[in-house]
C-alpha positions in Angstrom: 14.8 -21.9 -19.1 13.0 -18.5 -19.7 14.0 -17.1 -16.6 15.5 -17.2 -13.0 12.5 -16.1 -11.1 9.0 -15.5 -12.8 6.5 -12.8 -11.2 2.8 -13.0 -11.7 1.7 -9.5 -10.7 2.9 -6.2 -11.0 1.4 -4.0 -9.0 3.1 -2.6 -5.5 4.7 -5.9 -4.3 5.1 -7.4 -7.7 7.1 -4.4 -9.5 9.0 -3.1 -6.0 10.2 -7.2 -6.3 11.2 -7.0 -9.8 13.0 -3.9 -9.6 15.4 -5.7 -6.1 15.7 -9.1 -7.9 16.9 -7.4 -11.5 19.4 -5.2 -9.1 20.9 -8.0 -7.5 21.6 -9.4 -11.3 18.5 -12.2 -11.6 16.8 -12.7 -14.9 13.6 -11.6 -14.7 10.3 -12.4 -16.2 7.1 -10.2 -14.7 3.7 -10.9 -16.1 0.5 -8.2 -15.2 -3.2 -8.9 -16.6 -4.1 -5.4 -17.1 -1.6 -2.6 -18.1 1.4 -1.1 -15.6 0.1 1.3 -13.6 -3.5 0.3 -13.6 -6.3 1.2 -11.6 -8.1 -2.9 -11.2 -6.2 -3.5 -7.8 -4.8 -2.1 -5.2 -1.6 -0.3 -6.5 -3.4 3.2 -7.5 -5.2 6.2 -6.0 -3.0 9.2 -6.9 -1.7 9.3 -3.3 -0.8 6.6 -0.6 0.6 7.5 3.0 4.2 6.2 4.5 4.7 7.3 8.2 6.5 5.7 10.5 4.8 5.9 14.3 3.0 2.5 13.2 2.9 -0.6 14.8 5.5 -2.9 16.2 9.4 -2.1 16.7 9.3 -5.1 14.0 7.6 -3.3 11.6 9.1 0.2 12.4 12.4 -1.0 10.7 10.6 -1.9 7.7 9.5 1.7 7.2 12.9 3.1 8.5 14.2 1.0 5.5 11.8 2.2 3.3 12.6 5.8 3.2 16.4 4.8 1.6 14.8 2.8 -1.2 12.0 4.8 -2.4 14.2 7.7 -2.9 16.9 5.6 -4.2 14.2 4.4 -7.3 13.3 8.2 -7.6 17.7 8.7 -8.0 17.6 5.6 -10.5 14.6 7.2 -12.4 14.3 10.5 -11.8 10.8 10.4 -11.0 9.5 12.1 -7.7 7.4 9.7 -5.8 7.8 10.6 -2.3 6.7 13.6 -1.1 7.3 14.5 3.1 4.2 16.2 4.7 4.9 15.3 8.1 1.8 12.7 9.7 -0.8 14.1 11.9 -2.9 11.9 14.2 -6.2 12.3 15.7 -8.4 11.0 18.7 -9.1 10.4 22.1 -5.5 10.3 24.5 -6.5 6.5 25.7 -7.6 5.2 22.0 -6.0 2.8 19.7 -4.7 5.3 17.3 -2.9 7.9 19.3 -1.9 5.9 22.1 -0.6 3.1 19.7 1.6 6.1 18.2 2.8 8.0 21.4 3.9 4.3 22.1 5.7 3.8 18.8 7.6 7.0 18.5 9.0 6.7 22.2 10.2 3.7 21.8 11.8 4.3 19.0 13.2 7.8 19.5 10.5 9.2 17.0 10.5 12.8 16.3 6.9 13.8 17.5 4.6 16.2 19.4 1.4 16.1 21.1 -1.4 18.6 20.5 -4.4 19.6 22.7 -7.1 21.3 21.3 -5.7 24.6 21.4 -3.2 23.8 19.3 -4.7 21.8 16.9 -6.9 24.9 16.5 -3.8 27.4 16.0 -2.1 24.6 13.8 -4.2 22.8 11.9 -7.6 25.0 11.5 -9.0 22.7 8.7 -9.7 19.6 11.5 -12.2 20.1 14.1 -11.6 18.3 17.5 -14.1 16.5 19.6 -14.1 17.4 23.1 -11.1 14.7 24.5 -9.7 14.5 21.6 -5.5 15.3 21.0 -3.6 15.3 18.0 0.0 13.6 17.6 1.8 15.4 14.9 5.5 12.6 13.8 8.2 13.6 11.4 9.1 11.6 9.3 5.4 10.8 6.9 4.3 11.7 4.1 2.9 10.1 0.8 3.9 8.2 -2.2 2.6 8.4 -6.1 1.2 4.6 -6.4 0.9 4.7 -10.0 4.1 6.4 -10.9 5.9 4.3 -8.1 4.9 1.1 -10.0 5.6 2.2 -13.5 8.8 3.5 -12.3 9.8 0.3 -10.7 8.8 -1.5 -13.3 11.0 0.6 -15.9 13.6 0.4 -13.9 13.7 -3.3 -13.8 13.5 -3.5 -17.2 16.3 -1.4 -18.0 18.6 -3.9 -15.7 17.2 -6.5 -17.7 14.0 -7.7 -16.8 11.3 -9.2 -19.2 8.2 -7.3 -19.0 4.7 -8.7 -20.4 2.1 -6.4 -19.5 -1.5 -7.1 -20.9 -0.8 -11.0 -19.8 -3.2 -13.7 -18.6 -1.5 -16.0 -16.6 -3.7 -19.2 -16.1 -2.0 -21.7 -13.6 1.1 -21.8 -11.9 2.7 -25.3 -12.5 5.8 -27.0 -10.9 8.2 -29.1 -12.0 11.7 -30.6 -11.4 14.1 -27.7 -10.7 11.7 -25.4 -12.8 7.9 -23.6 -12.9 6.4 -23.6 -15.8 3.7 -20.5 -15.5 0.9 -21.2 -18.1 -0.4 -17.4 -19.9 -2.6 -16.7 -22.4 0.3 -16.5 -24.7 1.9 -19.7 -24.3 4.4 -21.1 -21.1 7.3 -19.9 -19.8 9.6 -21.4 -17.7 11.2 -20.7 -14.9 13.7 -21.7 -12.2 11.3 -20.3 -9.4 8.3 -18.2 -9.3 7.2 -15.4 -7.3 3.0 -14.8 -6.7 2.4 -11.2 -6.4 -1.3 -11.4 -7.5 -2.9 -9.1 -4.9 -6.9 -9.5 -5.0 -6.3 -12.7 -7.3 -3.9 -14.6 -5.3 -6.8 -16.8 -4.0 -8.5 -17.3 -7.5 -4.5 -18.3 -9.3 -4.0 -20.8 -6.1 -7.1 -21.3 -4.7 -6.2 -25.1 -3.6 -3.3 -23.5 -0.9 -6.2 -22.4 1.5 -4.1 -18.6 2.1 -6.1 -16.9 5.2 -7.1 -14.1 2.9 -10.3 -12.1 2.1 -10.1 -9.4 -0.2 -12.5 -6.4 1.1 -14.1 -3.2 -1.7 -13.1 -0.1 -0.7 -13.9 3.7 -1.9 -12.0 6.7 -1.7 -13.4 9.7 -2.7 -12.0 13.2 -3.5 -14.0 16.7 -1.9 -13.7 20.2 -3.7 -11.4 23.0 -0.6 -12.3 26.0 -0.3 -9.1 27.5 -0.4 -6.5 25.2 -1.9 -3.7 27.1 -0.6 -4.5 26.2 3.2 -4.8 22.4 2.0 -1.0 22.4 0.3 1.3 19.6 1.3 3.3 21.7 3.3 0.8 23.6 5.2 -1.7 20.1 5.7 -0.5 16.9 6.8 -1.4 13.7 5.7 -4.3 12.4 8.7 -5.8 9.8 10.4 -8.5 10.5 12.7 -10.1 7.2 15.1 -13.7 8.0 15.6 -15.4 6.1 18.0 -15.7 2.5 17.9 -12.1 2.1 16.5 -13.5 3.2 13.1 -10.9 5.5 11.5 -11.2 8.2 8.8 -7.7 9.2 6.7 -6.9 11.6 4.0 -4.4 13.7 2.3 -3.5 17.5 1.0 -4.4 18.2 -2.2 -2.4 17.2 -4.9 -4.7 19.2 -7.9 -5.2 22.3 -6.4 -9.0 21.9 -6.0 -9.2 18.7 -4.1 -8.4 16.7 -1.0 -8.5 12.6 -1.3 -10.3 11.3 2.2 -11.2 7.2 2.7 -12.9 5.4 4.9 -10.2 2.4 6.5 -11.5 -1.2 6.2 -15.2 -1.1 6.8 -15.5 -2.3 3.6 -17.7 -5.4 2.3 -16.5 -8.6 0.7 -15.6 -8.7 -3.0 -14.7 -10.8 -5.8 -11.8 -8.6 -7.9 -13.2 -10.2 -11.0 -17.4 -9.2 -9.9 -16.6 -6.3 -7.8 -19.4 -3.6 -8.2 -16.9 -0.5 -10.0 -19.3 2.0 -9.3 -19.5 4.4 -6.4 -23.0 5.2 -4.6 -24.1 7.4 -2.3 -23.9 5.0 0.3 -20.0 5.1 -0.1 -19.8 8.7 0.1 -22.3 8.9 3.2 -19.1 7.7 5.7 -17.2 10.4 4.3 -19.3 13.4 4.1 -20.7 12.7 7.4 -17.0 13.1 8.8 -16.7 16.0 7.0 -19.8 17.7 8.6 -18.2 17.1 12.2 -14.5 16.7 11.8 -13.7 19.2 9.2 -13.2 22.8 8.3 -13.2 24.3 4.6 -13.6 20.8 2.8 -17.1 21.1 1.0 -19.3 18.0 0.4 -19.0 18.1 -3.5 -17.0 15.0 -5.2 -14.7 15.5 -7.6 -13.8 11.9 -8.0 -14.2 8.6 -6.4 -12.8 5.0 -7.2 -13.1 1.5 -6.1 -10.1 0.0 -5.2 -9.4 -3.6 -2.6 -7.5 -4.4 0.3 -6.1 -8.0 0.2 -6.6 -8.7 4.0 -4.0 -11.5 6.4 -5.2 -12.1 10.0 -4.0 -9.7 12.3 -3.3 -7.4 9.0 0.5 -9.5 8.8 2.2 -10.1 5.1 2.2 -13.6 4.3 5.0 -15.3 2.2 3.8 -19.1 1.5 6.5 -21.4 0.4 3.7 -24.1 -0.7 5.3 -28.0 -0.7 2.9 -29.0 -3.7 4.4 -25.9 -5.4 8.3 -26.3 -4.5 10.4 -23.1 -6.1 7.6 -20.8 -5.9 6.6 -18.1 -3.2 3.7 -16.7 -2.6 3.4 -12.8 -1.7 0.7 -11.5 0.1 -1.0 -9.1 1.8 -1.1 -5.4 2.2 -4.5 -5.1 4.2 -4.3 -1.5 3.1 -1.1 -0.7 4.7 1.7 -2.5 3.0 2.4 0.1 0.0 4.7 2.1 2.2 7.0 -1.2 2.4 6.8 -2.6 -0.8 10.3 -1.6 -1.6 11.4 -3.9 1.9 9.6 -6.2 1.6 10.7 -6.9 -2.4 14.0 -6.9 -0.7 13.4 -9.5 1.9 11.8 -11.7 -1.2 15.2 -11.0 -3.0 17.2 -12.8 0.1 14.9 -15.0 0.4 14.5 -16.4 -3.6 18.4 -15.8 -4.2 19.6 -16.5 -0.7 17.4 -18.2 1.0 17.3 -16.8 3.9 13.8 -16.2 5.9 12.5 -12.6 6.4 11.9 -11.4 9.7 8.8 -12.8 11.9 6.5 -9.4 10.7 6.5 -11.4 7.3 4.8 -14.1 8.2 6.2 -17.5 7.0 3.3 -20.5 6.6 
């Protein structure tokens, strides 16, 4: 036997596991197609947000959690990956967004504040409110360092003793009695179980499960400031701003000193992460530069960058663990639908109880 628990995938989900299962003293074996760190996925972007004013009580513990762990991988590797901005939410009073936060944050004893227009004017200068329009300004938000979060992870499992084989095909997942064999491009391994952490390719690896997923292209693009000083993380929030028709706009202080990242939030069309058109045309950028002709102040229209990246969508935007019976010792780990990076370190947690343990995660990890 190779292994105690094999992981096909490395990115967020796949490394954040590695790095929980190799603390609590599993042998570990982590395979990833492409190198650690890579921009093919989802894991990458220079920047992705963690707040906390989000969604159900359920899933308010997961980030409350979250915060501990990150900066407990930065202590273990001395690598900064969270950085606190505070989170600033815009749009109407009555819409999704804001009203979905004010919820969240008095329920759970949130630091927060609301701001009318004036303030939002004094405050934040760089936004520019429609008339009805508030802004919710929580505490405890910021961003994380995808890249250097998974490489970081990643090293850090290593050093506790995990196996890890970057530049790796794996080509089927295959069970067995009281083992998984997983079958790469370099020959089988072994394993007593298996974790699936495929992202975009989870379908493709096990396409005969039927998992309720859809993988969806998305662009994020970054815009030239005008002066970088007023866009600095501790003068600029990280944002999300709900236009109308629930479509929502987010971005992010610059991190270069020239730039800001901004992204359009689903909208996106279909893909197939092996076909998935790579380059960025000026019907991608139209979303965003229109938003920045209305919403914004001091951001000019000029790219300095822009990437493709997915989300790996689950109805009603829920992670998935899959404990398949024609696949008995492996689980199946899936999805972020473009929000799950801020929890990846929780949620490798919850896979660690449940592979070592056995015990089930909580009902905001959806068991089928």
């Amino acid at each position: 036997m190779d292994a105690d628990v094999a992981i096909v995938g490395l990115g967020a989900a796949g490394s954040l596991s590695a790095w929980r299962l190799a603390s609590r003293g599993a042998k570990v074996i982590g395979f990833e197609r492409f190198k650690i760190g890579h921009d093919r996925g989802s894991s990458h972007g220079g920047t992705r947000a963690i707040r906390t004013a989000f969604g159900s009580l359920e899933y308010v513990r997961l980030l409350t959690q979250a915060f501990p762990l990150w900066r407990q991988l930065e202590a273990e590797t001395r690598i900064q990956l969270l950085t606190l901005t505070r989170g600033l939410v815009i749009g109407a009073l009555q819409g999704e967004l804001v009203s979905g936060v004010l919820e969240s944050a008095r329920l759970n004893g949130l630091e927060h504040c609301l701001l009318d227009k004036v303030d939002m004017e004094r405050l934040y200068p760089s936004h520019r409110l429609a008339n009805g329009e508030v802004g919710v300004i929580e505490e405890q938000a910021g961003y994380l360092r995808p890249e250097r979060a998974v490489g970081a992870a990643t090293a850090r499992a290593e050093e506790l003793g995990a196996r890890i084989m970057p530049m790796t095909m794996v080509k089927s997942v295959e069970a067995g009695h009281g083992y998984v064999t997983i079958q790469t491009d370099r020959g089988p391994i072994t394993a007593a179980k298996a974790l699936i952490t495929a992202g975009p390719w989870t379908l493709k690896l096990l396409p005969d499960l039927g998992l309720p997923l859809a993988v969806e292209r998305q662009v994020v693009a970054w815009f030239t400031v005008k002066d970088p000083a007023a866009f600095r993380p501790e003068r600029f929030p990280i944002f999300i701003h709900e236009l109308t028709g629930s479509r929502f706009r987010y971005g992010f202080p610059t991190t270069d000193g020239r730039s800001v990242k901004l992204a359009v939030h689903h909208e996106g069309t279909h893909a197939d992460p092996d076909n998935i058109d790579r380059d960025v045309h000026e019907a991608d950028l139209a979303p965003l530069r229109d938003f920045l002709s209305v919403h914004m102040s001091g951001v000019s229209d000029d790219v300095v960058r822009a990437r493709v990246c997915m989300y790996t969508n689950a109805p009603e935007s829920r992670f998935i663990v899959s404990l398949p019976e024609q696949l008995p010792g492996v689980t199946v780990l899936s999805a972020c639908s473009g929000h799950g990076f801020s929890v990846a370190p929780v949620v490798g947690e919850l896979v660690a109880d449940l592979i070592i343990e056995g015990r089930r995660p909580p009902a905001i990890v959806r068991t089928i």
